[in-house]
VOBA-1610 file (N, C-alpha, C; in pm, whole numbers, padded with zeros to 5 digits, always signed):
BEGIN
Unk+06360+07971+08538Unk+06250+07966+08631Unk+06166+07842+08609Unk+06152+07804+08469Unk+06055+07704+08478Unk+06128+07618+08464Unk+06263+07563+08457Unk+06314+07448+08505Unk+06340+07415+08630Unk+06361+07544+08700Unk+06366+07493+08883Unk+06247+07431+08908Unk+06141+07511+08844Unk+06045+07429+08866Unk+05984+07268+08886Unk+06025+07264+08760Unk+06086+07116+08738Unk+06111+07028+08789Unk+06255+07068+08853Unk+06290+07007+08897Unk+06251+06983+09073Unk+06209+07091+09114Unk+06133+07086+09229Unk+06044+06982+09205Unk+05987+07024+09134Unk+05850+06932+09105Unk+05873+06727+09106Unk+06008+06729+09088Unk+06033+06572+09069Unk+06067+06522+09219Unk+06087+06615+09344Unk+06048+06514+09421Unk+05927+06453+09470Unk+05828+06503+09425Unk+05707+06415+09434Unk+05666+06297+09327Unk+05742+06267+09321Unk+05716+06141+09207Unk+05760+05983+09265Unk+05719+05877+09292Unk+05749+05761+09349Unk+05873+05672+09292Unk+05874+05719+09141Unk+05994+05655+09090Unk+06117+05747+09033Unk+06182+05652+08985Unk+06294+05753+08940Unk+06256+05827+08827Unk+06298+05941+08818Unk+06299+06025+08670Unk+06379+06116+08611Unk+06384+06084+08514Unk+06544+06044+08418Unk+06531+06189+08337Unk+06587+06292+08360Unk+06644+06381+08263Unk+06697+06421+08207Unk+06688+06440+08053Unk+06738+06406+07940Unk+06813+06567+07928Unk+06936+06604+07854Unk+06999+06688+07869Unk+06930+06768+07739Unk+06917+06900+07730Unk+06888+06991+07622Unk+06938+06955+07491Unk+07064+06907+07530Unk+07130+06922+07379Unk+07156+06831+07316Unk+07163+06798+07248Unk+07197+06662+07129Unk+07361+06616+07084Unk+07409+06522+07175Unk+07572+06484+07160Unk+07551+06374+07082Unk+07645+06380+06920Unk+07639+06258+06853Unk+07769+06225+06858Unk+07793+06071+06844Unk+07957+06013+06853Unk+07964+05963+06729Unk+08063+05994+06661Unk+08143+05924+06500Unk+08223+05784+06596Unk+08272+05706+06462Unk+08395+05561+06528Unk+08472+05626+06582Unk+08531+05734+06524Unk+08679+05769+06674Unk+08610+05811+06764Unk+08501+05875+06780Unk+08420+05906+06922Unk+08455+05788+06996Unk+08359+05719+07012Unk+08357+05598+07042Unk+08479+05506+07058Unk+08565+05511+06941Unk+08721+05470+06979Unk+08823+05519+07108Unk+08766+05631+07086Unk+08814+05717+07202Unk+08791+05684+07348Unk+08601+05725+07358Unk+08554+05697+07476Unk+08580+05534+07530Unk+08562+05468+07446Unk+08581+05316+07483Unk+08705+05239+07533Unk+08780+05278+07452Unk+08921+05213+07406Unk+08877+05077+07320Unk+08740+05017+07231Unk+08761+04938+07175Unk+08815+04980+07001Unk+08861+04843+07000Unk+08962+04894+06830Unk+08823+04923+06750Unk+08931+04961+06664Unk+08793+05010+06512Unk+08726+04909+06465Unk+08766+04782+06491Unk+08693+04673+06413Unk+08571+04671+06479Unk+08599+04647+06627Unk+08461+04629+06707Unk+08362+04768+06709Unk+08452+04845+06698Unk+08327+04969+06707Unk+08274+04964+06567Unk+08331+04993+06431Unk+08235+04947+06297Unk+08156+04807+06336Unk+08179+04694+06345Unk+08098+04614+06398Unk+07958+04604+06459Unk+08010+04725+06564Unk+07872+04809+06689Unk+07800+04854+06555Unk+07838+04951+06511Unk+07764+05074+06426Unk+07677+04977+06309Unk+07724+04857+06252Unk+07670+04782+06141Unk+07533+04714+06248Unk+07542+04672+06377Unk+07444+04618+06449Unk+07309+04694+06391Unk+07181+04654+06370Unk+07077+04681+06349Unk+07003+04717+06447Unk+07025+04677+06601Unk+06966+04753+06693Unk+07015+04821+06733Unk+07148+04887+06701Unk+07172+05031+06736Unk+07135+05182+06656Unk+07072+05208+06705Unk+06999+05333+06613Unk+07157+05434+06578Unk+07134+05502+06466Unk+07156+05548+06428Unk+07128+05660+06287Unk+07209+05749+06300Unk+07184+05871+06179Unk+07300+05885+06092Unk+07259+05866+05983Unk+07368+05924+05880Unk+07312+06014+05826Unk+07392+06088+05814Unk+07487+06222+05740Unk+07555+06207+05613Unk+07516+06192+05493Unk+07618+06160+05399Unk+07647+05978+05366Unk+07787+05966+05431Unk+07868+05836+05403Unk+07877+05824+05618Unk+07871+05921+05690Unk+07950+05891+05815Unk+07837+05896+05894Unk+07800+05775+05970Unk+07727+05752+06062Unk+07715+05790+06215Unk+07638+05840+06244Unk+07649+05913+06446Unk+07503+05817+06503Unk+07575+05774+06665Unk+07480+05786+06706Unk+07487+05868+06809Unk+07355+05910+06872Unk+07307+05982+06970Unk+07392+05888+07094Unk+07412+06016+07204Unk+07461+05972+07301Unk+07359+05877+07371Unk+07221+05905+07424Unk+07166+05853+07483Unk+07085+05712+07449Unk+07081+05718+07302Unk+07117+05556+07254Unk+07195+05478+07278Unk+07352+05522+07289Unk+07479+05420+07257Unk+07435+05400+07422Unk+07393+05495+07507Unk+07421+05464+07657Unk+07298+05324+07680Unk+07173+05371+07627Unk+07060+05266+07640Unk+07102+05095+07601Unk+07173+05144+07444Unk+07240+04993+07413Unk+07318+04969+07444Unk+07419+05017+07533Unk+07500+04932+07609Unk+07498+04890+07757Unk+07402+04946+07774Unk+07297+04908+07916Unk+07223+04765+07913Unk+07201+04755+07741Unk+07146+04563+07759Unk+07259+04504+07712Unk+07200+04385+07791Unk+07300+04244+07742Unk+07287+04179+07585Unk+07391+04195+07535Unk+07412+04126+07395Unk+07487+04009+07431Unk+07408+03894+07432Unk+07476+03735+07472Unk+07497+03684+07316Unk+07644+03643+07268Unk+07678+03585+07184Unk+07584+03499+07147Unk+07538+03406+07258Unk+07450+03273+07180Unk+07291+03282+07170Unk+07274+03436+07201Unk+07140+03410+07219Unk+07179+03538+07038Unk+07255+03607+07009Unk+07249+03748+06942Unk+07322+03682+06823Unk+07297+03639+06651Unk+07366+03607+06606Unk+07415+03707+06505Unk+07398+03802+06561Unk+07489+03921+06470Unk+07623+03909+06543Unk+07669+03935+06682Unk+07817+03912+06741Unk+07869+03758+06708Unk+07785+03683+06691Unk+07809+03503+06705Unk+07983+03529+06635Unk+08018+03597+06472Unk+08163+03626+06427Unk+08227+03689+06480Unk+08191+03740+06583Unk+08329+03873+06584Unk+08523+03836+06694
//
């Protein structure tokens, strides 16, 4: 009930608005190996990046779905980003 609400309620709003799902999906490297098709090098690569948030667990690192989606929504330009400048 109080999410129809909700969501009723969002067509009065002028801009877009973005709803975030209840539940919490984290991706490991084969996640991501998977969803992507990039090899393991580049996805450890991703995961070592410093602006990609992330959580560890132990030794094995996740990130949140709606991070990996945010950071791969911006542009990482080789010459402007010198963490990719090697890869």
């Amino acid at each position: 009930m109080l999410l129809s609400r909700f969501i009723n309620s969002m067509e009065y709003y002028d801009r877009p608005v973005y709803v975030l799902s209840p539940e919490v999906i984290m991706y490991d490297v084969q996640d991501i190996m998977r969803l992507t098709g990039y090899s393991k090098k580049t996805v450890l690569k991703l995961f070592n990046d410093p602006e990609l948030p992330k959580l560890y667990i132990g030794k094995k690192a996740l990130v949140e779905a709606h991070a990996l989606i945010a950071y791969c929504a911006t542009t990482h330009d080789k010459t402007e980003d010198p963490f990719w400048n090697d890869l």
